[in-house]
N, C-alpha and C positions, 0 to 999 in steps of 0.2 A: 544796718542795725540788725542784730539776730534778737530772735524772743523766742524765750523758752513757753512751751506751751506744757509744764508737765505739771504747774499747780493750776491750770482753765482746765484740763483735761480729768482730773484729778477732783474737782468741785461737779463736772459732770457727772464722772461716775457715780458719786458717792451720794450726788442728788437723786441720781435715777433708781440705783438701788435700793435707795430709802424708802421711795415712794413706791416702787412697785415691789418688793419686798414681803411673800406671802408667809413662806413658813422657810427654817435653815435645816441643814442638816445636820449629823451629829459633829461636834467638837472634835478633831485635833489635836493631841497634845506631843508633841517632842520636847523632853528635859520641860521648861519653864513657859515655853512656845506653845500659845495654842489660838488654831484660825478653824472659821469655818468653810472647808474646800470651795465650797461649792454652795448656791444659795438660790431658790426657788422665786424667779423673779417676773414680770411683767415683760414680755418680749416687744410687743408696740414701744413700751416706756423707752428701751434700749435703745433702739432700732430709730426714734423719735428725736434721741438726742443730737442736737446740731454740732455737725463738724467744726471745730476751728478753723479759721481761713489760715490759709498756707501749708494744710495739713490733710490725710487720707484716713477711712479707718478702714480696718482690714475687719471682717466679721468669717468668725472662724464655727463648725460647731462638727460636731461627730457622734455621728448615730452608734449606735449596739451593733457594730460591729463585728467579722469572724474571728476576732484576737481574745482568746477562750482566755486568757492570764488578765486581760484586762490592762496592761500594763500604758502608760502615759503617752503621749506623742509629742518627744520634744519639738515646739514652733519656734524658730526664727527669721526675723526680718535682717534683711543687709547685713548681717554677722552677728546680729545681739536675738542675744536669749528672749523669749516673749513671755512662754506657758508652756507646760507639760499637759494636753488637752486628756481629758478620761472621757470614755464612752459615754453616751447621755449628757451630754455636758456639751455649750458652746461659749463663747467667748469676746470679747475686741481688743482690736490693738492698734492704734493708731504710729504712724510714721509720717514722712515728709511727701509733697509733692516729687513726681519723676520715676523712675524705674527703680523699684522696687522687686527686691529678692527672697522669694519664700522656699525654705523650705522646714519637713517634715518627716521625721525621724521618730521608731521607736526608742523608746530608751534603754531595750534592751541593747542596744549596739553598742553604748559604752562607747560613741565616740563625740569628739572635741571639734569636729570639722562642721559646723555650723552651715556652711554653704553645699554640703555635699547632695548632690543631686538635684540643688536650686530650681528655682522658676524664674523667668521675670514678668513684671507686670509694669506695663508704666499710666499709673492711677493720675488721673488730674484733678484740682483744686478740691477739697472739700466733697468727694464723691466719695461713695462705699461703695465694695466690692465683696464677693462672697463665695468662701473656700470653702468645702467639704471635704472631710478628713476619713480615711477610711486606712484601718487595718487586717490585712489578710490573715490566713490561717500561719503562713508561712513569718506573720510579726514584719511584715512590708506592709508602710505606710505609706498610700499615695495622698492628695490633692488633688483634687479640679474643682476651675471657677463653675459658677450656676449661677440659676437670675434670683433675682430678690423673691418675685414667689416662691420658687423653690426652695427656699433658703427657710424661708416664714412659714411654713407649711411643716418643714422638717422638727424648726425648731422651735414646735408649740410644744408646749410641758418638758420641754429640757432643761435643766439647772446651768444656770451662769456660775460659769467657773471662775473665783472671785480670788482666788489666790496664784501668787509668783507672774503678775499681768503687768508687760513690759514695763521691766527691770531696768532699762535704759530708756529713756524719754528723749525724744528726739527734738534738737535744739535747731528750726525750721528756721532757714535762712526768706523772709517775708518780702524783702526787697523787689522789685519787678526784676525777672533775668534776661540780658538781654536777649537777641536772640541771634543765635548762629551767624555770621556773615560768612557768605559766601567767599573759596581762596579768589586773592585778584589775579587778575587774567593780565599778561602784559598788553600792553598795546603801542600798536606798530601807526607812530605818528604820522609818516605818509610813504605814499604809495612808492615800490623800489621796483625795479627788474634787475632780473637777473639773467646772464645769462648763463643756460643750463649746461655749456662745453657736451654736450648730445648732438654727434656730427653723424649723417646718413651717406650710406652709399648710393651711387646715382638711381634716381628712379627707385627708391629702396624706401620702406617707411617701419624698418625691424629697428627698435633699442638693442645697442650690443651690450653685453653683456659688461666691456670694461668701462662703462657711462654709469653703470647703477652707483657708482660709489657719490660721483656726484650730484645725482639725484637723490640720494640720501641721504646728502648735506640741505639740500632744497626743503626735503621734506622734514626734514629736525626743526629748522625754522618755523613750519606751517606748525608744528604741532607746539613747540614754543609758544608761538602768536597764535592761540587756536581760534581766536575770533576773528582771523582773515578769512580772504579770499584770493583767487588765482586764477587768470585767464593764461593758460598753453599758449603761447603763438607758434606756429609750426612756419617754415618759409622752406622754401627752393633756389635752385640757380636756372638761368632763363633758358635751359634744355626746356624741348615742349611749350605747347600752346599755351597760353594764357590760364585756358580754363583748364586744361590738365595739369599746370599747377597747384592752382586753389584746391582741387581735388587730395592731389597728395601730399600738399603741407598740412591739408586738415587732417591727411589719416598718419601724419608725422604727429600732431598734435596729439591726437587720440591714443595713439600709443604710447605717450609719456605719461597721458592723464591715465592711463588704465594700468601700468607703474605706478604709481602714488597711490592708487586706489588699494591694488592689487599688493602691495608686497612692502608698502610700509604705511596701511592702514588710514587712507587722509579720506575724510568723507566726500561720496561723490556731489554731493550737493557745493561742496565747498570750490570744484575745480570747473572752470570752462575749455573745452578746447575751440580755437577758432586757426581760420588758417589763411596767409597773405600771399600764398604762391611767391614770384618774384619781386614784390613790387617794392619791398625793403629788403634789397642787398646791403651788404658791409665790406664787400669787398667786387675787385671787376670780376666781372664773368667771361671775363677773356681768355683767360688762364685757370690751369687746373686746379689752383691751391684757392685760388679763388672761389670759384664756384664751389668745394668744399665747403669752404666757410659758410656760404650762404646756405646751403644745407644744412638749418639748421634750428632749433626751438629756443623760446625764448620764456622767462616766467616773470608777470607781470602781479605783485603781489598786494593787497592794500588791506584796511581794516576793513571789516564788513558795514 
């Protein structure tokens, strides 16, 4: 359900202005139209008034500033018009919970681009925030936030600016929202190996160059499934001792794992390298194509 907050917001104002309400300034008239700008008001009384829930106010004000013409600063929030602020003068404007876009424009510029040179803020539930508005000699208008004293200090004896204050009323969507969920991650239901076709030459523990492409099938996978895990097995054919195998199936291992790391980004936490020498052949080691084969890594993958 949406609820519009522009007749609560609207009952505030007009409560507080009442009451704190000293003296007005002179009358306005255009053609049949006539308001009073600007109104000499109780700044506690403003400042005092409780925010709607669901909803931000923004408090605006602008000292006597270097802009000798005096001329307006047009305010908008998230593309809609608010106020035209004059020197001496502050103001409020309430919008919706979330990021929120201010910007502030002389109106000497004559333009229609609402957003141009924006800010954002992202204001949470029923908090106020406090902008100061300042124009240079050059008729450049900045903003910057400041704290609530700051703000309260400034603008003792400044007139509330009571005329053209958002013009569009924001229709605050009050619902609870939920909250972001995270993309889902695939998940690799059980554990697979693969083998990596990463064949060594004898006694040799280099990745050739023409294996990378396979290992970068390996590695699409991991990053696919980014919540695995990967233990390297590295093996040998039964040339050499025992334990100079284990030796260099581990540093067969470690150079695949420092591939993956290295040249298609998998995190080193996520890979193990371990090493079994001869002791899982696939083939005999009696013969040359043999012992080949067994030269050779193996990637053993699972969920984490």
């Amino acid at each position: 359900m949406k609820t519009t907050i522009k007749t609560l917001i609207g009952t505030l104002l007009i409560a507080t202005l009442s009451q704190g309400c000293a003296t007005q300034n002179e009358m306005v008239r255009v053609n049949n139209v006539a308001w009073h700008p600007s109104e000499v008001v109780d700044v506690e009384a403003i400042l005092n008034t409780p925010t709607p829930e669901g909803t931000i106010r923004l408090v605006l004000y602008r000292p006597m500033d270097d802009d000798d013409s005096r001329t307006g600063v047009n305010i908008a929030v998230n593309d809609d018009y608010q106020v035209s602020l004059h020197p001496g003068n502050f103001t409020t404007v309430y919008s919706c919970i979330g990021d929120n876009r201010l910007s502030s424009k002389s109106s000497e510029l004559n333009t229609n681009d609402l957003l141009l040179d924006h800010k954002v803020s992202d204001i949470k539930n029923k908090e106020t925030y406090y902008f100061e508005i300042n124009v240079n000699k050059n008729r450049v208008a900045k903003s910057k936030r400041v704290s609530e004293n700051q703000a309260r200090a400034a603008m003792a004896g400044m007139s509330y600016q009571s005329h053209q204050i958002s013009k569009v009323i924001p229709h605050c969507d009050l619902r609870p929202q939920p909250k972001p969920q995270p993309p889902s991650v695939p998940v690799l239901e059980e554990k697979i190996t693969i083998n990596l076709q990463v064949l060594f030459d004898n006694d040799k523990s280099v990745v050739k160059p023409q294996y990378l492409r396979d290992l970068s099938t390996a590695a699409e996978f991991m990053q696919k499934y980014s919540d695995t895990t990967v233990v390297i097995e590295g093996h040998t054919d039964s040339n050499a001792s025992d334990a100079y195998n284990i030796a260099l199936s581990k540093r067969r291992a470690q150079a695949v794992k420092e591939v993956f790391i290295n040249q298609f980004g998998i995190s080193p936490a996520r890979i193990q390298a371990v090493g079994y020498g001869e002791s899982r052949p696939i083939a005999s080691n009696t013969t040359a194509e043999g012992r080949q084969m067994n030269r050779r890594v193996v990637a053993v993958i699972q969920q984490r």
